[in-house]
N, C-alpha and C positions, 0 to 999 in steps of 0.2 A: 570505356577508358576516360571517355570525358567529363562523362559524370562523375568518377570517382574522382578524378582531380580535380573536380567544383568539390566537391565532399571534402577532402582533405584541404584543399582552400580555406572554405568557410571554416572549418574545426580549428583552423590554423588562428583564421581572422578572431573565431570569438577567444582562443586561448589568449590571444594577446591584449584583446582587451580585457579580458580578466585580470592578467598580471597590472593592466595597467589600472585598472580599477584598483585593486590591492596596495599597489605601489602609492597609489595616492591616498588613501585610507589609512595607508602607514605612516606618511608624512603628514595629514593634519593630525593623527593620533601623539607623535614627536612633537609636532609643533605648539599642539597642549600641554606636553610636558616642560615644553621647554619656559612653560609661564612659572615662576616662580615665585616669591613674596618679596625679591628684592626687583628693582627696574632695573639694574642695571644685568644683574644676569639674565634677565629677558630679553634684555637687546644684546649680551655676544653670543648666547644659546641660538636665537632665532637668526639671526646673521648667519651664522655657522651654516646650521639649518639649511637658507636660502640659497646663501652665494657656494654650498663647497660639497652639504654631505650627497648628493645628487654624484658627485664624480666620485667620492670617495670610497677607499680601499672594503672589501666586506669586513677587514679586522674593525677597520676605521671607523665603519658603522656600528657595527658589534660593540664598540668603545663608548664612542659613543650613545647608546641607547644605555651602555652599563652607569655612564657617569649620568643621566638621567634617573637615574634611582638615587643617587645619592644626597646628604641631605642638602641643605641651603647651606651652612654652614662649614660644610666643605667645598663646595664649590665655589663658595666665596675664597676662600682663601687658596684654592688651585687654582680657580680662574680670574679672578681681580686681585689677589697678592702673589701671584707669581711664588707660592710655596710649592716645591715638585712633589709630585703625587707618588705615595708608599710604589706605586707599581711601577717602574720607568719606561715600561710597554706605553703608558699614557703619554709620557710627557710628549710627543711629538702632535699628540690631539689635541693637547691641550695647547700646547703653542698656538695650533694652528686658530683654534679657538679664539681663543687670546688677540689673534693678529700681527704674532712678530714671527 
């Protein structure tokens, strides 16, 4: 019996480090996305990023990742001109984004 609870221990230990291997592999994979061709959306993308998507909701990230596809040119104008995004499921990402 104690053996198998060292078994299932370890099996435990390495699944967790894999998520967490994963988990980090996902956020610099994000964090390169979040380079874009303007500065200034590199710095509220990456902010976001640092300070918030770590707690944030699965939809939040979901959201997140979707407006990462999007081009420059949108995201300029939902994230530095405060235009609300066609979806309004966004706008509270994009706030947060944003910083108000």
């Amino acid at each position: 019996m104690d053996r198998d609870g060292g078994r299932r221990d370890e099996s435990r230990g390495r699944r967790r480090a894999v998520l967490e291997m994963n988990a980090k592999v996902d956020t610099e994979q994000l964090r390169w996305q979040c380079r874009r061709g303007m500065l200034e959306l590199d710095f509220v993308l990456e902010r976001y990023l640092r300070d918030h998507f770590a707690t944030a909701s699965a939809d939040d990230k979901r959201r997140f990742q979707q407006l990462l596809s999007a081009q420059d040119p949108e995201l300029q104008v939902w994230l530095l001109n405060g235009v609300p995004h066609d979806d309004p499921a966004f706008q509270p990402l994009i706030d947060a984004i944003r910083g108000i």
